[in-house]
C-alpha positions as CSV (number, residue, x, y, z in Angstrom):
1,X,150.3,-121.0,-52.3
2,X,153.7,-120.0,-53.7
3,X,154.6,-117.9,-50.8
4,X,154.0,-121.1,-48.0
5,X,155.7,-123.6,-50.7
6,X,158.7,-120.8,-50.5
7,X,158.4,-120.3,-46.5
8,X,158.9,-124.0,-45.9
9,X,161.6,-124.7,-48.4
10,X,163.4,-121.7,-46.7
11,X,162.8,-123.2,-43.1
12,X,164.4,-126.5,-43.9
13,X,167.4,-124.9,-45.9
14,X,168.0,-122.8,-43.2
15,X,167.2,-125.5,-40.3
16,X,169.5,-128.2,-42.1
17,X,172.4,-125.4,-42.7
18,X,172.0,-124.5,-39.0
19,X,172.2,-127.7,-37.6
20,X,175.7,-128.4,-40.4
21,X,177.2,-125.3,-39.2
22,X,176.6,-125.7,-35.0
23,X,177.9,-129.6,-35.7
24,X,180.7,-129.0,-37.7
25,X,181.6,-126.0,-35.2
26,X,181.0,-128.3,-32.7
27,X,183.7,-130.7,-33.8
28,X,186.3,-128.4,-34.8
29,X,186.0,-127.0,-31.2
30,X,186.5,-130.4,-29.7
31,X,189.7,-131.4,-32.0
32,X,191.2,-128.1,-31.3
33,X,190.4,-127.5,-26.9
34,X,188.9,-130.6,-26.1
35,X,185.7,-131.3,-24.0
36,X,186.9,-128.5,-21.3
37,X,187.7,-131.7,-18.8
38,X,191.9,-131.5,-18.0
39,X,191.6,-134.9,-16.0
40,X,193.8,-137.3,-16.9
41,X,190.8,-140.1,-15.7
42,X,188.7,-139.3,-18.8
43,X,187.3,-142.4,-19.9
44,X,188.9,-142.3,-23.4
45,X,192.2,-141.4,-22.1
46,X,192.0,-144.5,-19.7
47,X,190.9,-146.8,-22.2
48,X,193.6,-146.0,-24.5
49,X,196.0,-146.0,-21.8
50,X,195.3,-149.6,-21.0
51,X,194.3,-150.7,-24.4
52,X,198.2,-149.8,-25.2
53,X,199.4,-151.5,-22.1
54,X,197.4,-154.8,-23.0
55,X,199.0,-154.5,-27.0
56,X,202.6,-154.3,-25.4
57,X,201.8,-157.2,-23.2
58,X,200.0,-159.2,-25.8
59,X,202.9,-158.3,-28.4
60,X,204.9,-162.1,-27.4
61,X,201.2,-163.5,-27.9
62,X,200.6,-162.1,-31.0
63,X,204.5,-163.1,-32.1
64,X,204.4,-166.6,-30.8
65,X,200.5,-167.0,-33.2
66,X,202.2,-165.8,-36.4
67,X,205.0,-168.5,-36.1
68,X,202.6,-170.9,-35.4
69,X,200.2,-170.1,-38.3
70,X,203.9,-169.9,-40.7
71,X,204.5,-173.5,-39.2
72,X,200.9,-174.5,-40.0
73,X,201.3,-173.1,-43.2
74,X,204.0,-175.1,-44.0
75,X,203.3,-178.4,-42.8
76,X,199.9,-177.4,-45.0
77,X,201.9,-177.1,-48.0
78,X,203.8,-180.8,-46.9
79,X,200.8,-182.0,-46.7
80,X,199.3,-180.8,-50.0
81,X,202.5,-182.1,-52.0
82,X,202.1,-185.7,-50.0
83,X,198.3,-185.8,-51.2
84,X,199.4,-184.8,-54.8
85,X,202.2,-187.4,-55.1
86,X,199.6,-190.1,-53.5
87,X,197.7,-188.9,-56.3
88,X,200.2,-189.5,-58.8
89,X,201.1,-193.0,-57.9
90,X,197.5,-193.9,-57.7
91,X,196.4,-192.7,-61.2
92,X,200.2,-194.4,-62.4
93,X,199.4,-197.7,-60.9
94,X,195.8,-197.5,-62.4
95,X,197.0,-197.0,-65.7
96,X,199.7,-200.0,-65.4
């Protein structure tokens, strides 16, 4: 009983530290030579191509939204202070 307990404990140690070691392998390979492909159409290579094409076309979009959200922001805060000194007058002419 003892000696198939030990069997299968040794089969999934060495099965999961297999399976670590060809991964990790695996991935180190990849950082350091790449898939093997050289084309410059690989599919990541395009996407990031023309996911940094549409960030230095969308960079006036994004700069004209942050000085509308610091003008919202603003007229927010005009806003709040108006409400506040409604506030104040009310609870002044209440207590007259």
């Amino acid at each position: 009983m003892l000696f198939y307990l030990t069997n299968i404990f040794l089969d999934v140690v060495w099965g999961t530290a297999f399976w670590v070691i060809k991964k990790t392998s695996g991935g180190v390979y990849y950082l350091i030579w790449g898939d093997g492909t050289n084309k410059l159409e690989n599919d990541g290579e395009c996407e990031m191509i023309i996911l940094s094409k549409e960030n230095i076309e969308n960079d006036e979009c994004i700069s004209k939204l942050l000085e509308q959200t610091k003008l919202q922001g603003e007229q927010i805060k005009l806003l709040t202070d108006s409400i506040m000194s409604l506030k104040e007058q009310i609870k002044h002419e209440e207590s007259n």
